[in-house]
C-alpha positions as CSV (number, residue, x, y, z in Angstrom):
1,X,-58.2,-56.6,-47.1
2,X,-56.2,-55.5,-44.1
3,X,-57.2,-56.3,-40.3
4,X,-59.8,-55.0,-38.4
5,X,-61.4,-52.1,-37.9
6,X,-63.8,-51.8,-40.6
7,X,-66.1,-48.9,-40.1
8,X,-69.8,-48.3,-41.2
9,X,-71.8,-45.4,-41.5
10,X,-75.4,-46.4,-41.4
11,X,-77.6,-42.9,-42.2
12,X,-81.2,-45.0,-41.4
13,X,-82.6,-48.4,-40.9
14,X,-82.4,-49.6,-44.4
15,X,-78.5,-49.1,-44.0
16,X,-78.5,-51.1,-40.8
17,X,-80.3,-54.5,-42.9
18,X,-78.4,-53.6,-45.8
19,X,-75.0,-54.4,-43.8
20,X,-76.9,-57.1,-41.4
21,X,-77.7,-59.2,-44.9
22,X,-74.5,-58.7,-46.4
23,X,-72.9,-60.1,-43.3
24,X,-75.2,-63.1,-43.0
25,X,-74.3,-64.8,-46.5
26,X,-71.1,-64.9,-45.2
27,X,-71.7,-66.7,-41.8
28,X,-71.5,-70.3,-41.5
29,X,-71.9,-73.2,-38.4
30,X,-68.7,-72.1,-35.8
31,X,-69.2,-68.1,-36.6
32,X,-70.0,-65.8,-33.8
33,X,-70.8,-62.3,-33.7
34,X,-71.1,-60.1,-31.0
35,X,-73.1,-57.0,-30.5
36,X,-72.4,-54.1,-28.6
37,X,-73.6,-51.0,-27.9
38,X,-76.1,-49.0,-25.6
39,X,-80.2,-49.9,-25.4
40,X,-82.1,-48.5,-28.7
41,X,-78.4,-48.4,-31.0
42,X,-79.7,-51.1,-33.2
43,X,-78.4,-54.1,-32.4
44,X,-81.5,-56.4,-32.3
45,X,-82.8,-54.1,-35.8
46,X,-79.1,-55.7,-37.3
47,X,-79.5,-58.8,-35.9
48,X,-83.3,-59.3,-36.7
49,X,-82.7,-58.2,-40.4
50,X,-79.6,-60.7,-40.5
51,X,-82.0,-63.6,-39.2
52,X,-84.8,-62.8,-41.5
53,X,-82.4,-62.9,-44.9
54,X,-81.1,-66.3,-43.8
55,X,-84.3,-68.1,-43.1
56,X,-85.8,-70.5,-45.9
57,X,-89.9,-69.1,-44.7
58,X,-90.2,-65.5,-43.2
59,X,-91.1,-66.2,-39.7
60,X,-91.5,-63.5,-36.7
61,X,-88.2,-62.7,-35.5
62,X,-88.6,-61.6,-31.7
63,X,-85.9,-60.2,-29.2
64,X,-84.9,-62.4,-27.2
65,X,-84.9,-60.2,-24.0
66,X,-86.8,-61.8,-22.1
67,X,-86.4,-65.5,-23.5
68,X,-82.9,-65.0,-23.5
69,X,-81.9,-67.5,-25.8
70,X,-84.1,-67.8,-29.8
71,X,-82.8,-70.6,-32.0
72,X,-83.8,-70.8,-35.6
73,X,-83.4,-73.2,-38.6
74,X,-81.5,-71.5,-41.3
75,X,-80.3,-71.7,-45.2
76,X,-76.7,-72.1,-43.3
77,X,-77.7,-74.3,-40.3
78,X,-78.7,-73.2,-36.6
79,X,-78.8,-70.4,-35.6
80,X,-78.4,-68.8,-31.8
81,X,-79.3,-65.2,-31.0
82,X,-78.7,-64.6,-27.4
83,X,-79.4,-60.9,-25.2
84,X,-77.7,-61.6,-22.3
85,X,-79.0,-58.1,-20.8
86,X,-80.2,-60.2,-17.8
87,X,-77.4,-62.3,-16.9
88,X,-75.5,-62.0,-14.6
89,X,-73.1,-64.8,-13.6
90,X,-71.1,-67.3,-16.1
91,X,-73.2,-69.9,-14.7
92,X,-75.9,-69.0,-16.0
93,X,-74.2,-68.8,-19.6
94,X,-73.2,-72.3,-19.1
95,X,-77.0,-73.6,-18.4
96,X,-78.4,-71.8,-21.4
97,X,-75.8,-74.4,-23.8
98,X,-74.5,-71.1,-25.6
99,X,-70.7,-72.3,-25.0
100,X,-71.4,-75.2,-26.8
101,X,-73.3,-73.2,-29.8
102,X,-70.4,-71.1,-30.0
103,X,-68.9,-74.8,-32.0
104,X,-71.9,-75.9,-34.1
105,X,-74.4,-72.8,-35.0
106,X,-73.8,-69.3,-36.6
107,X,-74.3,-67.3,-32.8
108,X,-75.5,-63.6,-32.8
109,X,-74.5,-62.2,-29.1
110,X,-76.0,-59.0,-27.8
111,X,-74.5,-57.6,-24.4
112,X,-71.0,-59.6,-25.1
113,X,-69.8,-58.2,-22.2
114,X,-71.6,-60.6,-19.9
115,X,-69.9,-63.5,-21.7
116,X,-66.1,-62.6,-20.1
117,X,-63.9,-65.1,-20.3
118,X,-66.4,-67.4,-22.7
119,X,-66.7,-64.9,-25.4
120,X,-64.9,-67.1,-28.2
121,X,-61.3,-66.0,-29.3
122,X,-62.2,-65.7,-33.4
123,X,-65.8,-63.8,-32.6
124,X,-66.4,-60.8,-35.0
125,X,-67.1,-57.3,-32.7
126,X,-69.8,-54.9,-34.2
127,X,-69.8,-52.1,-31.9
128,X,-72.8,-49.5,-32.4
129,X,-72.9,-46.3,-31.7
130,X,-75.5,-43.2,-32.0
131,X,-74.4,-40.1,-33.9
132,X,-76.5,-37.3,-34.5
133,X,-76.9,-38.6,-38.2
134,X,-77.7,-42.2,-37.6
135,X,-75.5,-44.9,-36.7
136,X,-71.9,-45.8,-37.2
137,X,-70.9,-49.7,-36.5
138,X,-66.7,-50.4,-36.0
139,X,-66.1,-53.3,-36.6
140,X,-63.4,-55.7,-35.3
141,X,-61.4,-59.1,-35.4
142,X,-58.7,-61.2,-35.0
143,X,-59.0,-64.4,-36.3
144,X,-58.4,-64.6,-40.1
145,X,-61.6,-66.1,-41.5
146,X,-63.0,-62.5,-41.1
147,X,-61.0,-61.0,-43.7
148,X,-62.6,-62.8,-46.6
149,X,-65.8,-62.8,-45.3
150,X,-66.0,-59.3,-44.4
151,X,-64.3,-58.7,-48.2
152,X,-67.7,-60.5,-49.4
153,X,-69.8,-58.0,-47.0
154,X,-67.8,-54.9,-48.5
155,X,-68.6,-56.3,-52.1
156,X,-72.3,-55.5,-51.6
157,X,-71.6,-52.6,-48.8
């Protein structure tokens, strides 16, 4: 498998999970993916779905909008998933501890942008966008580890 990007079409919702699950049997403690894109694309519908296939007893999986920060206890350890909508300084990054999950739990990241300089180096990019047919997802990376992983995400695409 070459390099990034890796492109998805997602024609509904059940697309969106289908891809979300894929991706989290692949994720392990250290792995961080970020999610871009504008309000209502689908990011906390991927990242929800992703959450829900990894966790040993289905439990409500909220956005973390206004919490900011919801950790869980999954098959493959913890578990981050940050919407850093309302931040605004790298301060406040720092005081939630997600620099420090970025080491030891899989980390799901929407509104990467406010990270800056702290987004990690060997994070996966989803990017997702509206079109008039659903959604499409690009997705990139640099650090090696992604190309297997993502090969195991395309077996089940």
């Amino acid at each position: 498998m070459s390099q990034s990007p890796l492109t998805f079409d997602w024609s509904d919702a059940d697309a969106t999970a289908h891809s979300a699950i894929a991706l989290g049997a692949q994720l392990r403690q250290g792995d961080t993916v970020l999610l871009s894109g504008p309000v209502g694309a689908g990011k906390t519908h991927f990242a929800r779905a992703l959450i829900q296939s990894l966790l040993e007893t289905h439990e409500d999986v909220p956005s973390p909008t206004f919490t900011l920060i919801q950790t869980y206890g999954t098959r493959h350890g913890a578990l981050w998933h940050a919407d850093l909508y309302r931040i605004s300084t790298d301060t406040e990054i720092d005081e939630l501890g997600l620099v420090d999950a970025f080491v030891d739990a899989i980390c799901l990241v929407e509104w990467p942008d406010r990270l800056g300089p702290l987004a990690p180096a060997d994070a996966l990019l989803i990017d997702i966008s509206y079109r008039d047919d659903g959604r499409v997802a690009q997705w990139e990376w640099t650090a090696p580890k992604w190309n297997t992983r993502l090969a195991g995400v395309l077996q089940h695409a």
